[in-house]
MARPATI-862124 format. One record per atom (N, C-alpha, C, O, CB): residue number from 1; atom name; x negated, y negated, z. Coordinates in steps of 0.1 Angstrom, whole numbers, plus 2048, in hexadecimal, padded with zeros to 3 digits. Glycine has a CB too. Layout:
<sites>
- seq, atom, u, v, w
- NUM, CA, X, Y, Z
...
</sites>
This chain:
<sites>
- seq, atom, u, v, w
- 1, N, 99F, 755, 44A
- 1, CA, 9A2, 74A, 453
- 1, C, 997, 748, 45D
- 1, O, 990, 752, 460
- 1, CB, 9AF, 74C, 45A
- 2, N, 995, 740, 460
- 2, CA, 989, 735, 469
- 2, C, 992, 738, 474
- 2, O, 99E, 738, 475
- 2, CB, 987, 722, 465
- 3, N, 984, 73D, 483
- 3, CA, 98B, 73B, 48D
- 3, C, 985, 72C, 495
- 3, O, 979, 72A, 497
- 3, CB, 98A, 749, 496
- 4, N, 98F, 723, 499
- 4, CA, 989, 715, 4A1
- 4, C, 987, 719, 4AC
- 4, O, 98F, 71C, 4B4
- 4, CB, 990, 709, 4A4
- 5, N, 977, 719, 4AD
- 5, CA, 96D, 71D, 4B6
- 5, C, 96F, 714, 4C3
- 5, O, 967, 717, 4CC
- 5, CB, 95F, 71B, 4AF
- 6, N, 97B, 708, 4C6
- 6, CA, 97C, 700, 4D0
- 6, C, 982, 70A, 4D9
- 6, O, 97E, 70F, 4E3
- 6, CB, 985, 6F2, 4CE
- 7, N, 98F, 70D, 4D1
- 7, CA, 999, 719, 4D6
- 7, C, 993, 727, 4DA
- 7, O, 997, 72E, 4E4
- 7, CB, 9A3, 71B, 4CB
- 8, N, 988, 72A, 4D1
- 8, CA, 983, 73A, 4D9
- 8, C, 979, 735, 4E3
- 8, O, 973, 73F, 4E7
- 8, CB, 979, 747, 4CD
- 9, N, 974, 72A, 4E8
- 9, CA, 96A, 727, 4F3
- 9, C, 979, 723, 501
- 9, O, 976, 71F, 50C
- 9, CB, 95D, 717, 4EC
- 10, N, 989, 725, 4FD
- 10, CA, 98E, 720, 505
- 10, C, 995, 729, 509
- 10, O, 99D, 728, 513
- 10, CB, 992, 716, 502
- 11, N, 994, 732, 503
- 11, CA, 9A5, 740, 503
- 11, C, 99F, 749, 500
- 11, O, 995, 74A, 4F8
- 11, CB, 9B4, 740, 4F8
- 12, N, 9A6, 756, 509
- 12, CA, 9A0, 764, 504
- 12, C, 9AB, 76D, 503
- 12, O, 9B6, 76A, 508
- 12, CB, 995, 76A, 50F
- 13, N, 9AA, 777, 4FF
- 13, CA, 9B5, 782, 4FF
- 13, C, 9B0, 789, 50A
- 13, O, 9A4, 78A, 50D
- 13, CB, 9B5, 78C, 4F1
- 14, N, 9BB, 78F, 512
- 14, CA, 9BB, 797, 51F
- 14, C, 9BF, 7A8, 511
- 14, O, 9C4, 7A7, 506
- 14, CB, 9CE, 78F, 530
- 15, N, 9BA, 7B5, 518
- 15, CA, 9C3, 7BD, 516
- 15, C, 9CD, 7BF, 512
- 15, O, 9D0, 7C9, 50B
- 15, CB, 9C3, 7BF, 51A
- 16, N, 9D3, 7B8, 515
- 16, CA, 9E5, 7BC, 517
- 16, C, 9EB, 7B4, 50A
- 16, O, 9F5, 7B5, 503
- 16, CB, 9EE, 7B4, 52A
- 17, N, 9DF, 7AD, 50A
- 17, CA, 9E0, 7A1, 4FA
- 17, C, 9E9, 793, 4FE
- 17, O, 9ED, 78B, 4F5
- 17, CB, 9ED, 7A9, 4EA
- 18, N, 9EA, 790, 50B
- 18, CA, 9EC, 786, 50E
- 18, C, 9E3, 77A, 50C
- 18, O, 9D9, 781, 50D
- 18, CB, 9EE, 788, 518
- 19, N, 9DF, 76F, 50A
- 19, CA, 9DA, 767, 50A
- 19, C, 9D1, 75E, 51C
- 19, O, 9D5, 75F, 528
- 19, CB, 9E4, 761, 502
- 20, N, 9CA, 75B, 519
- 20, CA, 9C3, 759, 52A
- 20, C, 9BC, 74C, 525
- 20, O, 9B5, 74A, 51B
- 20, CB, 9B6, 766, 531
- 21, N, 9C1, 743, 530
- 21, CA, 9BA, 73B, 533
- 21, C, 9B0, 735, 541
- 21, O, 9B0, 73D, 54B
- 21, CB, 9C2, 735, 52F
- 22, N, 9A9, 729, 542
- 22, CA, 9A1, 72C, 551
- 22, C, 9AC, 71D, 556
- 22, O, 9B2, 715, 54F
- 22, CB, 989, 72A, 552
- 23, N, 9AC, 71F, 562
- 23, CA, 9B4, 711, 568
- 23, C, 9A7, 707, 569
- 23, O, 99B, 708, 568
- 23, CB, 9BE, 712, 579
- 24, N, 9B2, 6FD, 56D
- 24, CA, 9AC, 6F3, 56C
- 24, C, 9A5, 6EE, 57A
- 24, O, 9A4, 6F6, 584
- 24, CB, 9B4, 6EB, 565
- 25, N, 9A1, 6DB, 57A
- 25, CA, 997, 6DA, 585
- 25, C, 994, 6DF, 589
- 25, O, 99A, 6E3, 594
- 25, CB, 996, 6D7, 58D
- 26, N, 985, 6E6, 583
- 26, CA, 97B, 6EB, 586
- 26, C, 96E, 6E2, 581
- 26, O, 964, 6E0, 588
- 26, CB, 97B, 6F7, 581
- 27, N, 96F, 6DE, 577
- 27, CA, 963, 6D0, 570
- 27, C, 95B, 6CC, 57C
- 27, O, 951, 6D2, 580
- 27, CB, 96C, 6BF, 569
- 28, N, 962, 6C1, 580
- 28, CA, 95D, 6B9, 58D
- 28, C, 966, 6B6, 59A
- 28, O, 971, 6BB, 59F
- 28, CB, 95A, 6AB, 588
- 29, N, 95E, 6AB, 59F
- 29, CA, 964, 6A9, 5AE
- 29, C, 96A, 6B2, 5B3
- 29, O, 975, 6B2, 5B7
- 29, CB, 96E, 69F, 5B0
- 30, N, 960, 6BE, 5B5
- 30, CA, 961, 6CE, 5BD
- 30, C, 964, 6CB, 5CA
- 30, O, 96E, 6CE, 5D0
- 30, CB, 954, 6D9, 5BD
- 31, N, 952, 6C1, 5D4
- 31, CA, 958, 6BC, 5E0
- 31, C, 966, 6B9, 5E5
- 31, O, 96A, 6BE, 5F0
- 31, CB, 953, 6B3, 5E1
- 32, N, 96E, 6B2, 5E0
- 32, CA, 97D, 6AA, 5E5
- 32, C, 986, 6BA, 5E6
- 32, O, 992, 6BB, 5EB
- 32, CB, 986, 69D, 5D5
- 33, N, 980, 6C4, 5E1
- 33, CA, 990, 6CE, 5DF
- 33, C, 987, 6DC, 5E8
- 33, O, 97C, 6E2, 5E8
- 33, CB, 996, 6D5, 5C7
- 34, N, 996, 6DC, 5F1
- 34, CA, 991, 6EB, 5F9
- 34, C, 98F, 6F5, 5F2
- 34, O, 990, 6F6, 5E6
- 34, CB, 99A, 6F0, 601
- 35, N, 98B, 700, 5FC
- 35, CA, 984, 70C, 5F8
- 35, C, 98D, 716, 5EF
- 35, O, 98A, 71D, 5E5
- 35, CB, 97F, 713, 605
- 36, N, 99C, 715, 5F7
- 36, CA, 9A4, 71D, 5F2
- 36, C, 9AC, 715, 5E2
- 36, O, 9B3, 71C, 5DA
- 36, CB, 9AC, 720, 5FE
- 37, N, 9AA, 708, 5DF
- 37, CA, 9AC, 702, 5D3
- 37, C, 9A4, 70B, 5C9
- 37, O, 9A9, 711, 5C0
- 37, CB, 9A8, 6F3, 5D3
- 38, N, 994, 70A, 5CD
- 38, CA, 98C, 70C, 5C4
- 38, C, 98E, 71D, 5C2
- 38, O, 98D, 723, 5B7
- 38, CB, 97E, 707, 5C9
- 39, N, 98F, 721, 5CB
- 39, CA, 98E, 730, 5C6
- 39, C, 99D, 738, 5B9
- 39, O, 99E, 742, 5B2
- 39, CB, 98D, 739, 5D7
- 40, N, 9A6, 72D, 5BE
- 40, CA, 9B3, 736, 5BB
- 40, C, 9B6, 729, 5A7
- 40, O, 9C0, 729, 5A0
- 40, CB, 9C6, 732, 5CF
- 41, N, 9A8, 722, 5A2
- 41, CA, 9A8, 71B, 597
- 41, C, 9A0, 721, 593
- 41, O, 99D, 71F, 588
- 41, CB, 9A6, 70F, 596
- 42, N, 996, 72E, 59C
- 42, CA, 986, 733, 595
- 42, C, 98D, 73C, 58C
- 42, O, 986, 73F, 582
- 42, CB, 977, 73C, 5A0
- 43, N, 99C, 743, 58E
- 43, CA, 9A2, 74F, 583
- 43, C, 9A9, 74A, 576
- 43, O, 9AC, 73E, 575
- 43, CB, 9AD, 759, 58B
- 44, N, 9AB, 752, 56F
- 44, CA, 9B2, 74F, 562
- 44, C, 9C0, 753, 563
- 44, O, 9C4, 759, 56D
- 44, CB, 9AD, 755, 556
- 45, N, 9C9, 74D, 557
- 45, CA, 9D4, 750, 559
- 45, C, 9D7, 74D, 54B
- 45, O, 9D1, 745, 544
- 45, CB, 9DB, 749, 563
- 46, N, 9E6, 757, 546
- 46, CA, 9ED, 755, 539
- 46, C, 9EF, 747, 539
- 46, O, 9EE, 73F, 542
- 46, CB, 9F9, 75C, 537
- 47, N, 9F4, 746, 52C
- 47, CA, 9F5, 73A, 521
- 47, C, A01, 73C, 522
- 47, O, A04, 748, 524
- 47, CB, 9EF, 73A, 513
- 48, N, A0B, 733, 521
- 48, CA, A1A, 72E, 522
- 48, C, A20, 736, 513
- 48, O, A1B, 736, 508
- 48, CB, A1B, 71A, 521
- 49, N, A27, 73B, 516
- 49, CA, A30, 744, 505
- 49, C, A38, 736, 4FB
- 49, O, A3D, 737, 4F0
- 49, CB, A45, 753, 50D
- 50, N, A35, 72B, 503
- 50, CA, A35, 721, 4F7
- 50, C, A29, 71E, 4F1
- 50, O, A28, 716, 4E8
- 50, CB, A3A, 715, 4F9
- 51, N, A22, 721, 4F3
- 51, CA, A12, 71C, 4EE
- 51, C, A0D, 728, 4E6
- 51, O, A05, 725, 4DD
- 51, CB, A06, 719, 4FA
- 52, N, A10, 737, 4E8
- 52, CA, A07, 73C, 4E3
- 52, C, A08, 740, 4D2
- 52, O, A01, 749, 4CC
- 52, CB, A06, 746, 4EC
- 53, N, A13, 737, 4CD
- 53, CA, A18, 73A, 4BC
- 53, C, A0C, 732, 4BB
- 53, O, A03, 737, 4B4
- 53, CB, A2A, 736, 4B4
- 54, N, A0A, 729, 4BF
- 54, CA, 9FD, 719, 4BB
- 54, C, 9EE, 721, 4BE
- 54, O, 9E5, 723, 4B6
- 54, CB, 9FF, 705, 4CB
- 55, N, 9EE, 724, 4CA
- 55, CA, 9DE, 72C, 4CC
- 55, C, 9DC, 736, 4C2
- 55, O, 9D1, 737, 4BD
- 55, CB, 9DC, 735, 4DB
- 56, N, 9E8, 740, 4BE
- 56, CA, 9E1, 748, 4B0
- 56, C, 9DD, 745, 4A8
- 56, O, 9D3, 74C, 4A4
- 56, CB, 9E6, 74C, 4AA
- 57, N, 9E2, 739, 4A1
- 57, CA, 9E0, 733, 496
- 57, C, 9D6, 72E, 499
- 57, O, 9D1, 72A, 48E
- 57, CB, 9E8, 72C, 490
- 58, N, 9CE, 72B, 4A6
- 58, CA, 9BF, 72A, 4A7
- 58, C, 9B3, 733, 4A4
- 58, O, 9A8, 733, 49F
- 58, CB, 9BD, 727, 4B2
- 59, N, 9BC, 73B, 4AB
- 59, CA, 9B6, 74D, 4AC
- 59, C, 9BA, 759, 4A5
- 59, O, 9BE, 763, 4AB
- 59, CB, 9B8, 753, 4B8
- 60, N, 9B9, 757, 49A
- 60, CA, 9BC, 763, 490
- 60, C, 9B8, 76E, 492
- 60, O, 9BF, 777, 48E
- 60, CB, 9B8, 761, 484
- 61, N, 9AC, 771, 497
- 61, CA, 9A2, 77E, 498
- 61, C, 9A2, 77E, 4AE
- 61, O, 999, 780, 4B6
- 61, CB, 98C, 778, 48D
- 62, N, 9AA, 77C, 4B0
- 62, CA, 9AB, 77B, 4C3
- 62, C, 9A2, 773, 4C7
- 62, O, 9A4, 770, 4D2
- 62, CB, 9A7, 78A, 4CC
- 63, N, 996, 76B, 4C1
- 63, CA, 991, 760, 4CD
- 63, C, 983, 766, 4C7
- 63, O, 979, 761, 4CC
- 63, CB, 996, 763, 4E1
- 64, N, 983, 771, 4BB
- 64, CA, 96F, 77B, 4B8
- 64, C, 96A, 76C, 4BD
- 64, O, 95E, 769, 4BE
- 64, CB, 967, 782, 49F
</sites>
């Protein structure tokens, strides 16, 4: 099986084998959003336990 290289540039396996993702607005228009916006979107966070039957089937091999 092929892993889609969209999905391993987007998701990673944590340890624990959870799935991780990065939040969002961060792209642009940084100026408009306070300090404490930006810092508490700079961390990652699991993937919803409805999504992660769909991200496997992206990631067969965890995200290599």
């Amino acid at each position: 099986m092929k892993t889609k290289k969209t999905a391993a540039k987007r998701f990673k396996l944590s340890q624990a084998g959870h799935i991780m993702r990065s939040k969002q607005s961060l792209s642009h228009l940084r100026r408009n959003k306070s300090k404490r916006q930006l810092s508490r979107s700079n961390s990652t966070e699991s993937v919803n336990k409805n999504y992660t039957r769909k991200i496997d089937v992206f990631l067969p091999y965890g995200g290599i």
